[in-house]
N, C-alpha and C positions, 0 to 999 in steps of 0.2 A: 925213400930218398935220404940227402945225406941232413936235414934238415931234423931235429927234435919233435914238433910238433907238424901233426896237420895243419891245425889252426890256433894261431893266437890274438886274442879278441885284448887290441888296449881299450880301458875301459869297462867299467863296471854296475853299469846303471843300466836303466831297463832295455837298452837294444842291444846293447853289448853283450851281457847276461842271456838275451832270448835267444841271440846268434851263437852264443856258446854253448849253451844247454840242447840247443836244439841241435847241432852238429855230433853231441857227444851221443845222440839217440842212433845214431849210424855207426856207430864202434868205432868213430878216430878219436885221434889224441890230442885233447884240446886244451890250451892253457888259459885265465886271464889274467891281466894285468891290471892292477888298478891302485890308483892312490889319491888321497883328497889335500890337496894344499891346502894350509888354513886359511881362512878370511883374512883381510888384515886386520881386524877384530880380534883374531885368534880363535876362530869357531872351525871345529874340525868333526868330522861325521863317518859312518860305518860303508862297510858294504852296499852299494843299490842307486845311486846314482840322483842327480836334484829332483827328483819325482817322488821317490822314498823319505829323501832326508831334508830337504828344502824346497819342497814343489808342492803337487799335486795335494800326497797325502796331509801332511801338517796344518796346510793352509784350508784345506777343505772338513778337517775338523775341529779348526778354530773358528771357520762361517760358522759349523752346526752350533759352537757354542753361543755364537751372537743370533742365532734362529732361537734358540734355547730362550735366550732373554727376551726378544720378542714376545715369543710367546708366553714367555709369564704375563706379559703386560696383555695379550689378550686372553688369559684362562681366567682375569677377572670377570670379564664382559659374560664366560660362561658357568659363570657359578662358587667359582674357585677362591676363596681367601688366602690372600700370600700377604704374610707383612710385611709393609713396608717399612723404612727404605732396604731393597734387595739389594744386593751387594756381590760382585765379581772377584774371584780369588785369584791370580794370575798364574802364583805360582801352583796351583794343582791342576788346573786347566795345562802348563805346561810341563808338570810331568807325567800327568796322565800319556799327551800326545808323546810326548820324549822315549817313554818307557814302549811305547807302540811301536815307534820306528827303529824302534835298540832291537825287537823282537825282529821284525823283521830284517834287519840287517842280520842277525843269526841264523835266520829262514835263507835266506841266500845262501851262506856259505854253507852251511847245512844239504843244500841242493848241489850245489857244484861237490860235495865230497862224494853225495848219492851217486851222483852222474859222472865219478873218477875225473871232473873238469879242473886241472892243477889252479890253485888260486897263487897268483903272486904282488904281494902289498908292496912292491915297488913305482917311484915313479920314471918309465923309460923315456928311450930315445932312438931314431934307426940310427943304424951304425951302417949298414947296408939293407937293402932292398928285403933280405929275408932276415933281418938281424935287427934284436932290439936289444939295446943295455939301458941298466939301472942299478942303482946304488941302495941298498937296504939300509933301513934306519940304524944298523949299527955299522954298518957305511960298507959292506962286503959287496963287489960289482957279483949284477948276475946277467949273465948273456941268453939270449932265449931267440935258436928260430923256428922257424917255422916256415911250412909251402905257402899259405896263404897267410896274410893279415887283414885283419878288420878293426879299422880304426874309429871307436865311439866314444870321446871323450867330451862329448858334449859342451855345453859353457858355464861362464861364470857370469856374476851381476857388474857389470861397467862404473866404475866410478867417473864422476864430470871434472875433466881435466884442467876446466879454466877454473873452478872454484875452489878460492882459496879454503882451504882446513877441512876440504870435503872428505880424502883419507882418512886423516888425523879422528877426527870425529866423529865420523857419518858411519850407518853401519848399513847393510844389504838386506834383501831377502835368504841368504847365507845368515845371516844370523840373529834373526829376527825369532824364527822357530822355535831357537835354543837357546834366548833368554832365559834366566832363572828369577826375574826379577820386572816387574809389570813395566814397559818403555816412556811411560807416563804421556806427557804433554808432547805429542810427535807430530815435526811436519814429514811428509812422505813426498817425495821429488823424484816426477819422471818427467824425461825431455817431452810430451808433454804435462805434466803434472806435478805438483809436488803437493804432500800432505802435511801437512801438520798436527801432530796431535797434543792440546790443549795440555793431558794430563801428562803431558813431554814429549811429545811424538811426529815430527819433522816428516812428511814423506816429496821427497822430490822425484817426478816423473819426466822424461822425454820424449817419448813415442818408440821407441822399439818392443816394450811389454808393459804397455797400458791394462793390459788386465791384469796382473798382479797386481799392480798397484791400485789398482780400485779395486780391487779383491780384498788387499792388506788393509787399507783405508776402509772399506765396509764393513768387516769384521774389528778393527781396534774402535770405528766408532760403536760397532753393537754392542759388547762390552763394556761400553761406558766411559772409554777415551777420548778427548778432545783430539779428535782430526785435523787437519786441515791439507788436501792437496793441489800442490799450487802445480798448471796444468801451461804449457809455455806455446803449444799448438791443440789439435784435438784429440777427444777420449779416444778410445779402442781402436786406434788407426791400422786400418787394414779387414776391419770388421767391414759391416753393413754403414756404408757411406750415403745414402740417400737423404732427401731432404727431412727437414720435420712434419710432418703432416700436423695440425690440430684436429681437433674431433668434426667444427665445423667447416674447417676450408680444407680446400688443395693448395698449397706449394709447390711452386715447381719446383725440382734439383737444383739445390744452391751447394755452397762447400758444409753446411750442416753435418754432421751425422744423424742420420734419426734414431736408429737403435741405441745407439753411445749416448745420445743426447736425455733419451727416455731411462738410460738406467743411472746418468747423470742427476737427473731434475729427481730422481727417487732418493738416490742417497743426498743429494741438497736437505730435503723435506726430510730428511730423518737425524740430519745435525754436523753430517761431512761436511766442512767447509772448501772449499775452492776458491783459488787465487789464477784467474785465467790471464794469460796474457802476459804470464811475471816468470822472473828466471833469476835463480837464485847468481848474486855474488861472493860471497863467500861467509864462513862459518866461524865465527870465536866461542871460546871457552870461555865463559867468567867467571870471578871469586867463588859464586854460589855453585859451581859445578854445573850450572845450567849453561843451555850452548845456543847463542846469539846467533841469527840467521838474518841475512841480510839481501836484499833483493829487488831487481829493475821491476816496476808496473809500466809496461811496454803500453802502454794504453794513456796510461796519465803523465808517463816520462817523468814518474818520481821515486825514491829510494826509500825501500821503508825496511825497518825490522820489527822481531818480537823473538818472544827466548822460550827455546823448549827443553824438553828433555833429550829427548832423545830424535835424533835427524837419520832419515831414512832414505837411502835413493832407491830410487827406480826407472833408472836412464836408458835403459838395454841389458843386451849381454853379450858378450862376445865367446867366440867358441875358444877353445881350451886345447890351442894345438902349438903353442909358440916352442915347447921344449920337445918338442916332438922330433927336430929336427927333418922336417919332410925335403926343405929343400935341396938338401942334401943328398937324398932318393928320388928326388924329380915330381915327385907329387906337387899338384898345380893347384893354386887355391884363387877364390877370386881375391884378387889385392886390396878391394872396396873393405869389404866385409870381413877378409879373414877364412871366410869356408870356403872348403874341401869343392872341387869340381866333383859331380858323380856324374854319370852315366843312370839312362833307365835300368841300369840290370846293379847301379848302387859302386864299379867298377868306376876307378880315380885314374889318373893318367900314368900311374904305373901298374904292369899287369900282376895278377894276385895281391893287389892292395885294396881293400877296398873298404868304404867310408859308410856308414848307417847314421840317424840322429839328428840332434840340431846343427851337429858340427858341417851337418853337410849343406851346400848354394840349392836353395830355393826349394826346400821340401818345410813344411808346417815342424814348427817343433813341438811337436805333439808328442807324450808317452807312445797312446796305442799305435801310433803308424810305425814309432823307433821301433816298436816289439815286431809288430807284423812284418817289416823291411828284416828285419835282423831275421828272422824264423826262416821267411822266404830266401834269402841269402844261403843260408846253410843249405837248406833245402837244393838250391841249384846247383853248389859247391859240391852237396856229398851225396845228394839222393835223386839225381837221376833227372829234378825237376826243372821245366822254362819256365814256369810262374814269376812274371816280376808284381812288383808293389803297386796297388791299383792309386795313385794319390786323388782322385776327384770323389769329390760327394764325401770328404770327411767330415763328420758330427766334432761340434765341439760346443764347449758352454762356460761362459765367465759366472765364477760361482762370486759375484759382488751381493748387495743384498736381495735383490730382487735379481733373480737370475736372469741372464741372456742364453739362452740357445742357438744354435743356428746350423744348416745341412746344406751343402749347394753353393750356388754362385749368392751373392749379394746384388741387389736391384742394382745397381751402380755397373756390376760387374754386369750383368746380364744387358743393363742396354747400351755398353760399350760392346759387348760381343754380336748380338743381334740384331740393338737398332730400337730404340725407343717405340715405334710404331709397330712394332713385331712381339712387345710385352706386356702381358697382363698381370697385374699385381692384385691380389685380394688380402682385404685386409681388415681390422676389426681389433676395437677395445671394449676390454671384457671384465664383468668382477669376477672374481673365485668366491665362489659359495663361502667358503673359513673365512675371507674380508666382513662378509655382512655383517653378523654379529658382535665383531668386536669392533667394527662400523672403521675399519683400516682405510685408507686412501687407495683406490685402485687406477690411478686416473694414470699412469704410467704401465698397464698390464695391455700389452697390445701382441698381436701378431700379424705375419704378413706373408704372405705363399706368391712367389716369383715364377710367374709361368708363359711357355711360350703361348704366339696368340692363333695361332694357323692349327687345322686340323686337330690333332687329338689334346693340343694344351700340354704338354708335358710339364713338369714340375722343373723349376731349374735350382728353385731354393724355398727354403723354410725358415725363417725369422720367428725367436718365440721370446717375448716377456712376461717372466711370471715366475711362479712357485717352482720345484720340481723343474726348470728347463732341460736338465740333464736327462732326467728322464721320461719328459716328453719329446724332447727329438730323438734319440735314442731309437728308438722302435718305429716312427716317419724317416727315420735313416732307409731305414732297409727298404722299404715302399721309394725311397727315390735314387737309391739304389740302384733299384731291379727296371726304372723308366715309370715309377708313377703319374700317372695324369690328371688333371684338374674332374671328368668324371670319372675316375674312380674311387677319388679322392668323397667325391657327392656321394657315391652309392656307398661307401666306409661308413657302418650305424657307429655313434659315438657312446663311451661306456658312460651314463647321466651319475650321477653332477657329478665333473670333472671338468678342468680346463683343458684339456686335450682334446674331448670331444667337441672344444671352437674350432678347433682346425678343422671338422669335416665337414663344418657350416658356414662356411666361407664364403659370402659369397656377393658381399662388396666390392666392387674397384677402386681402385684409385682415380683413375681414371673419370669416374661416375662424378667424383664431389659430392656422392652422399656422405650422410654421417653415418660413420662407421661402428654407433655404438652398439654393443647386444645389449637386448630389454628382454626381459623376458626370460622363462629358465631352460 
């Protein structure tokens, strides 16, 4: 055609990247496009998109460092002499992870030269329906078309519009990573939450990515950071919404979280502090360079502050399509939210455009589904195949300190679809063998199996708290996957001692009002 490329993929992070690599495996001619605007911090990052450079990877090996410290404090209990007082170095913790994600940003484009996929560090715009322009940092316009597009430009972290000096001051999970310099005393703020950390570390939360932010907030307090996340509605909104269960009663379904709640009450008892019910008003600088947070207790109807280092939000995010110029080409976005309309086959409202990632209405923004959507994309475009993106039964797991896992519907979800009288929930708190000895608190280690109640019980969901959630649901992914059922789930021998093998011994209700404890090994 008269067009340059086959395919040109805006965006450079993980679906963008998998839909381009994987089209170039078919002999066409694929371009990307990609560029990182700075934070307004001024934090700017390589090749691979918020999963590589601000997500997944950084944050998941800043948890291991706060696992690390844990576990000094239980390698006592087994024998181990460490003297005290141990002590956290910020900055090699962060360039160890710095230097990681520097590699792999060279690993990308290293892959795209392998796979002849043209890389271009500009940031565009359509100009027409097959036409993108952008201006290169020495300001030379470059035009790029192409038959089809694939737009993955995923999002950024939201700052709170009513809070005065929030900009000014406040910094994101953008640039949190690639500090060179320990955040100190930080509150952490998400619409719902915000944290604080004592040794200067502010985190404010809202409710659109509550689990980074008790992610950030469990790892700064592992560490050694004075936390505190002041939270303005509920944890993990969107997770596992059922009630609280205690060990000896039932609860019914209240607006509780129970899963959110339990990995709540864990990081409480280990020194995160939580301001519930409070929403921050605005933020000053003062003489000592420390930065004064100021804040409604919706609760008490009173105004309080206190000064930290360093002020963190965690309000949302929004997708990262405003200079795109889509309206322009007709592409439809929902006006709520900002994302991209798709189609199951990933197909936006104009034809050969089409949208993969967070950027897209109502798909998880999860890495692995962006990769697997982008791969299947290609795949349908240039190799022959109808496979679209399967989105049910994805696995996911907030890596806070005691992990959450989860696979399937959520009890909540399950008996608004089915009908409370039609659900079986088996459930059970458990210790982990590695608790005993170092005589750890386990009284937040629970799971829960979500199943229908007619004929064979099938599996509708899996709730896991504990060590390793990652990779205990991980591998019960694929069993509820494939249609697992409550017995075959019974006839599964479990691998001993492990926390995994509770799951195959499930065999509690909710329902019952027994207690749910395991005794025994």
């Amino acid at each position: 055609g008269k067009n340059e490329y086959d395919l040109l993929v805006i965006g450079g992070g993980s679906g963008g990247l998998a839909c381009a690599k994987e089209a170039a495996q078919f002999g066409r001619k694929v371009a990307v496009l990609d560029y990182v605007e700075p934070s307004p911090q001024g934090t700017a990052w390589g090749l691979g998109g918020t999963c590589v450079n601000v997500g997944c990877i950084p944050k998941k090996l800043m948890h291991q460092a706060a696992l690390l410290g844990s576990a000094l404090k239980d390698a006592q209990h087994y024998g181990w002499n460490i003297s005290q007082p141990v002590h956290h170095t910020w900055s090699v913790m962060a360039q160890g992870v710095q230097n990681y994600v520097k590699s792999l940003n060279w690993g990308h484009r290293v892959q795209l030269q392998e796979k002849k996929v043209k890389y271009f560090n500009i940031k565009g715009s359509f100009s027409d329906p097959h036409t993108v322009r952008g201006l290169t940092k020495a300001g030379k316009e470059t035009v790029v078309t192409a038959d089809n597009i694939v737009i993955a430009t995923g999002g950024r972290p939201k700052y709170p519009a009513h809070v005065a000096g929030a900009l000014e001051y406040g910094i994101t999970s953008d640039d949190l990573f690639w500090l060179k310099k320990s955040p100190g005393k930080t509150p952490l703020v998400y619409y719902s939450y915000i944290v604080f950390i004592k040794i200067g570390v502010y985190i404010c939360l809202t409710g659109v990515s509550p689990d980074v932010s008790l992610e950030c907030a469990g790892f700064l307090t592992g560490i050694g950071l004075d936390t505190t996340v002041m939270m303005r509605s509920v944890p993990l909104r969107g997770f596992d919404q059922a009630s609280h269960i205690s060990k000896k009663k039932l609860i019914c379904f209240t607006t509780q979280q129970q899963m959110a709640s339990l990995v709540t009450e864990h990081m409480e008892s280990y020194g995160t502090k939580f301001l519930k019910r409070c929403f921050p008003t605005k933020v000053e600088k003062l003489k000592s360079n420390r930065l004064q947070v100021t804040w409604k207790n919706a609760d008490l109807d009173t105004e309080e502050t206190d000064s930290f280092d360093t002020v963190m939000w965690a309000v949302g995010r929004a997708p990262d399509t405003k200079t795109l110029n889509l309206e322009t080409v007709g592409v439809k976005i929902n006006s709520e939210t900002g994302k991209i309309i798709v189609d199951a086959s990933e197909a936006t409202s104009v034809p050969h455009i089409y949208a993969v990632g967070d950027i897209t209405e109502g798909r998880p923004e999860l890495t692995p589904t962006a990769i697997a959507a982008g791969k299947l994309l290609a795949q349908r475009l240039f190799g022959q195949s109808s496979e679209l993106m399967d989105y049910d039964n994805v696995p996911t797991t907030v890596f806070t300190p005691l992990e959450y896992g989860c696979v399937g519907l959520s009890e909540e979800a399950a008996v608004q679809r089915h009908g409370s009288d039609n659900i079986e929930v088996y459930h059970a708190y458990y210790k982990p063998l590695e608790f005993t000895v170092a005589e750890r608190d386990a009284t937040q280690c629970y799971m829960k199996m979500v199943c229908l109640r007619e004929r064979e019980q099938r599996i509708l969901g899996l709730h896991f708290i504990g060590p390793n959630a990652g990779e205990v649901i991980q591998g019960f992914a694929l069993g509820i996957k494939c249609g697992a059922t409550y017995p075959q789930m019974m006839k599964t021998v479990g691998i001993h001692p492990t926390c995994a093998e509770e799951v195959t011994k499930l065999h509690i209700t909710k329902r019952s009002g027994l207690d749910a404890t395991v005794t025994g090994c």
